[in-house]
VMD Tcl script that draws the C-alpha trace (Angstrom):
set ca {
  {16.09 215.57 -42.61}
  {16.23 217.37 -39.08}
  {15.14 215.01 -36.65}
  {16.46 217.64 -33.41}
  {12.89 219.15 -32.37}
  {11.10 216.16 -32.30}
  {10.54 215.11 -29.15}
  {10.58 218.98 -27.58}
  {12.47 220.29 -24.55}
  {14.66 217.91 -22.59}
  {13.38 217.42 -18.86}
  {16.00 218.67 -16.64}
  {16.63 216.94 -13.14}
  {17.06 220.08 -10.91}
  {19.12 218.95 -7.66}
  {22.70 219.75 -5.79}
  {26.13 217.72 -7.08}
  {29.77 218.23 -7.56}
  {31.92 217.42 -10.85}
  {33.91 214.79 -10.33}
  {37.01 216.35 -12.39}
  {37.14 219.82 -10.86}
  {34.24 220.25 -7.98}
  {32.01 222.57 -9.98}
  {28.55 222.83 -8.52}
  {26.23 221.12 -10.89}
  {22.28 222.21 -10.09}
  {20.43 220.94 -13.30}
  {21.07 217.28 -15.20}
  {19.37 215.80 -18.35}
  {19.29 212.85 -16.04}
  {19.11 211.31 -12.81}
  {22.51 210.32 -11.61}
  {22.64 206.76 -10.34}
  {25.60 207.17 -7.80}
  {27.66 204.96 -9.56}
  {29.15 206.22 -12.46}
  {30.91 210.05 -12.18}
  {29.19 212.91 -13.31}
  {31.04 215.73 -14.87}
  {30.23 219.83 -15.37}
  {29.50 220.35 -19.10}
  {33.52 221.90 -19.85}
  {34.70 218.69 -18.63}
  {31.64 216.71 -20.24}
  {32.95 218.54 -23.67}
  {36.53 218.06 -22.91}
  {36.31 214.76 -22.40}
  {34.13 214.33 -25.70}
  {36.65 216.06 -27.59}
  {39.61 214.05 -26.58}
  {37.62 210.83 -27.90}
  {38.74 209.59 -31.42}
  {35.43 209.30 -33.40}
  {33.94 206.84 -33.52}
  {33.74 204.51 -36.43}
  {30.46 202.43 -37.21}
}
mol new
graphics top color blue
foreach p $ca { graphics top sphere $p radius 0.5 }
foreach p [lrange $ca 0 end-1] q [lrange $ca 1 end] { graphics top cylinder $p $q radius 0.2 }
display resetview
């Protein structure tokens, strides 16, 4: 079963940062950053996901 559509659109959080691996200009997040924890442009988001062993459950 495809569960994807379900809950409709994510709500994007339109505002002004900078990746913190290479400086790209971010302007829209599926979340509001809490200052705490890096945010990252989506190649690094996906590099970084890629480089992750899977996970096992």
């Amino acid at each position: 079963m495809d569960n994807r559509g379900q809950f409709g659109p994510r709500q994007m959080v339109q505002g002004n940062w900078q990746c913190s691996e290479c400086g790209a200009q971010i302007t829209e997040l599926p979340f509001e950053p809490d200052g705490d924890r890096p945010i990252f442009c989506r190649d690094c988001h996906r590099k970084k996901r890629d480089s992750k062993p899977p996970r096992r459950f």
